[in-house]
N, C-alpha and C positions, 0 to 999 in steps of 0.2 A: 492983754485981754483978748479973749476968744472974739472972733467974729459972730454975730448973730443973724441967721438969714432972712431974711425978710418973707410973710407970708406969702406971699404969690409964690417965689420959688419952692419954696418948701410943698404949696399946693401942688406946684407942677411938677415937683419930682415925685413925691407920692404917686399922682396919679401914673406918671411913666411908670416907676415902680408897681403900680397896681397892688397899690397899699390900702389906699382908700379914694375914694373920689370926694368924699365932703367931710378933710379933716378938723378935728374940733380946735379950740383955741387952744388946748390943752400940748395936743398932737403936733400945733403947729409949731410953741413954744420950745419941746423937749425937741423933735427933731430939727427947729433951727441954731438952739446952741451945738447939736452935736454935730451936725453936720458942718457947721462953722468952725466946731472945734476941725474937723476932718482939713478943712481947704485950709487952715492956720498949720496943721503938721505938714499937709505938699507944699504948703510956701517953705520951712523949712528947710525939707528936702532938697527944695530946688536953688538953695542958698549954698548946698552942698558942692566943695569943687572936684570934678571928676576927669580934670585933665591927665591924660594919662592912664585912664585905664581905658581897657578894652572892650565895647559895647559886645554884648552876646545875645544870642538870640533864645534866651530862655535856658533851660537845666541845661542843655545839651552844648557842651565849650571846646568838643572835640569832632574830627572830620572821619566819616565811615570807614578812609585809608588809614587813621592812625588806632583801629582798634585791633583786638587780637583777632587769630583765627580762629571759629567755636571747635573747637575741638571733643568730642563727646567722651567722658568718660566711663570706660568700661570696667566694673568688674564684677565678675563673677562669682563671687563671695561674698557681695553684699547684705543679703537676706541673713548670713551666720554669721557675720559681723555684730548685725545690729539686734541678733536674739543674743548673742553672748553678751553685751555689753548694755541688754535692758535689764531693768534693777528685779522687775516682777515678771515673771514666766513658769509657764507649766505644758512642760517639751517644748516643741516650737510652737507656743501659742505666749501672746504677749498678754501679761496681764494690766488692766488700767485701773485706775481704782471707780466706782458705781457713778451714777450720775442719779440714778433713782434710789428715793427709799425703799 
């Protein structure tokens, strides 16, 4: 069974939230199951065992020395490349299909 928060907190997070300052009975109902349900999934979570893996500090799981060198690629054929190989053209002009009627 989901946790249910009690009004006062739900008042007081509202207002941090800056959801409302005087929520209704209504308000106070719906976001304390849901919110309840929220702290019932992190207890969950934190029932999780994480021995063993490696804490990272967000997307990034790799060190500036282990990435490549940017290398710029050059070529000078690009622009006839990508007219020979667009489906709609007329000369070197690309065709797209209308946006407006």
């Amino acid at each position: 069974m989901s946790k249910i928060l009690d009004a006062q907190t739900v008042t007081k997070i509202a207002k941090l939230a800056r959801l409302t300052d005087n929520p209704s009975p209504e308000f106070l109902e719906k976001y304390g199951k849901e919110l309840g349900a929220i702290l019932d999934y992190v207890e969950q979570l934190q029932q999780i065992d994480t021995t063993g893996i490696s804490p990272t500090d967000g997307l990034r799981t790799i060190t500036v020395e282990q990435l490549r060198e940017d290398i710029p690629f050059v070529d000078l054929n690009i622009r006839e490349k990508i007219i020979a190989n667009f489906p709609l053209k007329k000369g070197n002009l690309l065709e797209v299909p209308g946006i407006f009627e």
